[in-house]
N, C-alpha and C positions, 0 to 999 in steps of 0.2 A: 447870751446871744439868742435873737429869737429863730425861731423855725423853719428851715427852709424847707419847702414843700415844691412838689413836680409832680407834674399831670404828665403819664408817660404815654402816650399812643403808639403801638409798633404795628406793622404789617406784615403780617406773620407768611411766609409760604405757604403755598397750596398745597394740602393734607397734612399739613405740621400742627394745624391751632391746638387740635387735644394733647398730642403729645407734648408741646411746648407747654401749656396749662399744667400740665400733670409733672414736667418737670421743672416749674416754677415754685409752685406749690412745694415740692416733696424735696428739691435742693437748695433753688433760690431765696426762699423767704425763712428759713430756718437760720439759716448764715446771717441774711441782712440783719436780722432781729439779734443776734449774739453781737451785732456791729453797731448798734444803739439805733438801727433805722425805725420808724415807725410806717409800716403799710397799711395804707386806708384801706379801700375797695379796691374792686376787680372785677372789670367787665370784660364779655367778647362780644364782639359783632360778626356774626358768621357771614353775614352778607359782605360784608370788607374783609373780610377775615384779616380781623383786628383784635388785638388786646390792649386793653386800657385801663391802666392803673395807674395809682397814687402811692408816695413815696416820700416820708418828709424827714428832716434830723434837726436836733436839737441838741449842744451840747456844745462842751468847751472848743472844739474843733470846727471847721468851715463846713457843711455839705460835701466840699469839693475832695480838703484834704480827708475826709472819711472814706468816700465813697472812695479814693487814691487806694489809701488803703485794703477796704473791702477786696477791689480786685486782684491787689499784691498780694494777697496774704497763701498761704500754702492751700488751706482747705478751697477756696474758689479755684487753685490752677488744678487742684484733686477732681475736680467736678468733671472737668474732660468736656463742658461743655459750651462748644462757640454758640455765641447769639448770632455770626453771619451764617450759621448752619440752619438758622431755622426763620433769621430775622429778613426782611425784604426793605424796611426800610424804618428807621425811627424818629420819632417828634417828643421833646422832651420840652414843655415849659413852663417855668416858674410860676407858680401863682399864689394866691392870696385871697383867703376865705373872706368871705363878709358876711356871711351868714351860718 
């Protein structure tokens, strides 16, 4: 199955972006990665106070039914962490390297 990959843009609440970064970083991508995700880059724009990153999977399973998983699983509902506590608004979409 080839790679599904996502350009994720959120809009992060005002005074949230470091702390959201920091627990992205130190809980959310430790987990993704043990769930066979693959994370590209990661940016901020503090002028939008925005975080955008890349997010792709690869593997006998769909994108869809992984990531189902990923948030089902014991360790993610341990994390005590809502994305509406920090997120303002999010844009996820598919895309497709060409370069």
């Amino acid at each position: 199955m080839a790679a599904t990959v996502q350009l994720r843009t959120y809009t992060v609440r005002e005074g949230l972006l470091d702390e959201w970064v920091q627990r992205w970083r130190e809980e959310i991508v430790p987990l993704r990665l043990r769930f066979g995700f693959t994370l590209g880059h990661a940016w901020i724009d503090r002028e939008r106070n925005q975080f955008i990153w890349t997010i792709s999977y690869e593997g006998e399973q769909s994108f869809e039914e992984r990531n189902r998983e990923y948030w089902n699983c014991p360790e993610r509902a341990a994390m005590s962490l809502d994305p509406k506590d920090y997120l303002e608004a999010t844009d996820k979409q598919e895309v497709a390297r060409v370069y």
